[in-house]
N, C-alpha and C positions, 0 to 999 in steps of 0.2 A: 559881315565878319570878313577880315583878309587875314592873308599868311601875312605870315612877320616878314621883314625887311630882307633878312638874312638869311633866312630860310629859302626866300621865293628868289634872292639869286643865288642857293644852289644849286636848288633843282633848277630853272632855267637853265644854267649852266652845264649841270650834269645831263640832260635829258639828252642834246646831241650824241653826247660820249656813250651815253647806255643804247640808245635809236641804232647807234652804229653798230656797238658791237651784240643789240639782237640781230641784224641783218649776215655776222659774220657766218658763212657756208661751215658747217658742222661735218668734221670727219668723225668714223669711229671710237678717235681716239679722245676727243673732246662732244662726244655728244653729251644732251645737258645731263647732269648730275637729278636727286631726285627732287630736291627741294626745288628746281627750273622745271621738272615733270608736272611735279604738282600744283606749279604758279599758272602754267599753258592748260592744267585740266580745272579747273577751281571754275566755277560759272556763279561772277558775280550778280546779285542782286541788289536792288537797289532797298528791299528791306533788309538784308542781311547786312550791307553796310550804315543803315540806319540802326539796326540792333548795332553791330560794332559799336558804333559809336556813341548810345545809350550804355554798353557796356564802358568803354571808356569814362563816361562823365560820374558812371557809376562809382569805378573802383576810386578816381580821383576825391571825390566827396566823401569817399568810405577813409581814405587815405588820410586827408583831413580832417577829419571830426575823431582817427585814430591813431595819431600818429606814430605813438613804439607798436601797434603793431605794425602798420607800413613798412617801418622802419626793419624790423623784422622779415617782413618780404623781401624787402631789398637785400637784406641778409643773404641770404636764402638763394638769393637770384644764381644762376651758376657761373664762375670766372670762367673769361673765356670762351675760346670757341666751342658749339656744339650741334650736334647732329641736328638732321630738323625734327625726327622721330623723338631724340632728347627733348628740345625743346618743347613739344608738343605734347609730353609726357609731364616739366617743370610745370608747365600752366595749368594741367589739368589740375596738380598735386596742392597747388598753392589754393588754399579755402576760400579765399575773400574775392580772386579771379573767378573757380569754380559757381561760384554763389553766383555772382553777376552774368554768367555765362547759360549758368542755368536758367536764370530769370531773361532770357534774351533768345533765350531757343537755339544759340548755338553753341558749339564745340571747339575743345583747343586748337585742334585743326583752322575752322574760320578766322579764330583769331590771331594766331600764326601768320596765315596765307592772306589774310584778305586786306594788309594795307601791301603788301609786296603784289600782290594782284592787280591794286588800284595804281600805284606806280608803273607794275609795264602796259597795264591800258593806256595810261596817260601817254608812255613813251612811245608807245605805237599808232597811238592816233597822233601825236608829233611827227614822227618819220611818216605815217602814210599821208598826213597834208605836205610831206616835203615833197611825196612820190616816191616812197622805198617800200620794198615790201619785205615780209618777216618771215621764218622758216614760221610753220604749222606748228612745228615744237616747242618752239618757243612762246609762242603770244597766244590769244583765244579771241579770235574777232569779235564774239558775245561781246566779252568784256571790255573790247573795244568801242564797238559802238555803243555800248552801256552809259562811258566815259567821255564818249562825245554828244550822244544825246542828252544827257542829264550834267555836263560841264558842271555851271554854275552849284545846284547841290551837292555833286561832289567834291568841288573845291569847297565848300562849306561845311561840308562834316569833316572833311582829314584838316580842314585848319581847327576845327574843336578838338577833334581827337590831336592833334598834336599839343595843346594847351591844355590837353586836359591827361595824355601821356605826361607830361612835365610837371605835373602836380599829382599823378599815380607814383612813376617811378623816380621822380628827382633828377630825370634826364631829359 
């Protein structure tokens, strides 16, 4: 399986710009926000991102075989910016996520955090093979070396979970 064309030079793309600005020196007045507190404490697994993304092919096939109600989810979805606690509150509340979540053993939280988790892994094991290193607060070496030890399968579940986000949420 690969990433789509267009996707894969995003992220190629974006990875420098995000590499850099983890490495940016943190004042009080820019220290991270919670949703970056909780990306740097989250300790990825490599079952829990294979649940993720059994929960992803889940709700996609749920989505399909039901489509006004999806459609309905998508409804529902909230406009707009929102808090992480919000959002982590929307996922819980939506039934057809709930259900896949449960059957997966984890929580709105996981699924929240744990593709933004797998991105600053990625981005940090980019900057530290350039030779950068990252504030403590920002990144989790766990899930760094996680990311580099397991490359290949993790490029291979977030390329399903993205084709299979795209036929969950229509996005």
């Amino acid at each position: 399986m690969s990433i789509p064309h267009g996707h894969a030079l995003r992220l190629l793309f974006s990875l420098p710009l995000l590499a850099a600005w983890l490495a940016i020196p943190v004042t009080a007045e820019d220290a991270p926000d919670e949703f970056t507190r909780e990306v740097a404490r989250y300790e990825l697994t490599l079952p829990n991102l294979e649940a993720y993304g059994a929960v992803m092919a889940g709700l996609a096939d749920w989505a399909e075989a039901k489509p006004a109600e999806a459609a309905a989810m998508r409804q529902r979805a909230p406009k707009g910016p929102t808090t992480y606690p919000q959002t982590v509150a929307h996922i819980e509340s939506e039934p057809a996520i709930a259900t896949q979540l449960k059957a997966a053993k984890l929580t709105g939280r996981d699924f929240v955090l744990i593709p933004a988790v797998v991105m600053q892994a990625q981005i940090a094991a980019l900057g530290e093979a350039q030779g950068r290193t990252f504030p403590t607060d920002r990144i989790n070496p766990k899930n760094t070396e996680l990311v580099r030890a397991s490359e290949t399968r993790v490029r291979e579940i977030m390329a399903k979970v993205t084709t299979d986000r795209a036929r969950a949420f229509g996005r």
